[in-house]
N, C-alpha and C positions, 0 to 999 in steps of 0.2 A: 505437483507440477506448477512452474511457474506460466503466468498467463501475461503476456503483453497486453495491456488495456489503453484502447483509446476512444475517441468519442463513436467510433462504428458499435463497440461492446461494452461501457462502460455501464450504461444503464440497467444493461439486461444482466451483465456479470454482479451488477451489486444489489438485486434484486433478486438472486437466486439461492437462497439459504447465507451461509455464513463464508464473508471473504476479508480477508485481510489485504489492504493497497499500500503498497508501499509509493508515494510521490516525492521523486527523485529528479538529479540533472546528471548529465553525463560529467561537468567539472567538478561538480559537489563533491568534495574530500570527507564530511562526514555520511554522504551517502554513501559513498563506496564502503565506508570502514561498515557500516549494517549490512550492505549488499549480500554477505556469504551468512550472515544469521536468518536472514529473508529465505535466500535460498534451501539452505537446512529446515527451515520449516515447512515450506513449500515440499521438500521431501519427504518428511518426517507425516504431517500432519495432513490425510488424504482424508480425513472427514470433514475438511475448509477448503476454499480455494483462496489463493496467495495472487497476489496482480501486481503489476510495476505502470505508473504510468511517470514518462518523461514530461516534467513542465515543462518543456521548451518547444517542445514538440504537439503535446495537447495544452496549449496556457489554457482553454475557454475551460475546460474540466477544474483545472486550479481556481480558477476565477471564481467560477461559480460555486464552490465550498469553501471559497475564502483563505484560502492554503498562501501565506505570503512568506512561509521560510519552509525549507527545506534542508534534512530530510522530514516528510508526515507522513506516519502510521494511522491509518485510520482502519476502523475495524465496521464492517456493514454486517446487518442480520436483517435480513430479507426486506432489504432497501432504505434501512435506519442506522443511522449513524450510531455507533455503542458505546467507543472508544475513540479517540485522537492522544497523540501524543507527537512533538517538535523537539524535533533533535535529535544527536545521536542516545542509542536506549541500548543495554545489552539484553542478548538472547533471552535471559530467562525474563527482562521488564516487557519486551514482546510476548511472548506467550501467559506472561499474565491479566494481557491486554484481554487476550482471545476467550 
């Protein structure tokens, strides 16, 4: 399942076992083109949780992890950072992340 993450849950969602965030905009052309591998996973893969947070919407989130292109895959394991990767990535470079 995908999770909408903003600064009400972000904290507590990337502190809770293993999540994968995807940091996206709504004009970003190569975030849409990852948008449906994110999603497939977020299906696929129920032992992680998958999250979206819009930088335009939460910039203070971006800010504070230093995120200044988009699209970022970051991957958290119970509140640590594991993985990052910037830019577009196909499906299987994402799950290699995880």
């Amino acid at each position: 399942m995908l999770k909408k993450l903003d600064v009400n849950n972000f904290e507590s969602e990337i502190n809770s076992g293993t999540i994968l965030v995807d940091f996206y905009a709504d004009w970003c052309g190569p975030c849409k083109m990852i948008a449906p591998f994110v999603e497939e996973i977020a299906n696929e893969r129920v032992d992680i949780t998958v999250g979206k947070v819009n930088v335009d919407t939460d910039a203070q989130i971006a800010i504070k992890l230093g995120i200044s292109s988009i699209p970022t895959l970051i991957v958290f394991k119970d509140g640590k950072e594991t993985a990052r990767a910037v830019g577009y990535r196909a499906k299987d470079d994402i799950l290699a992340m995880l």
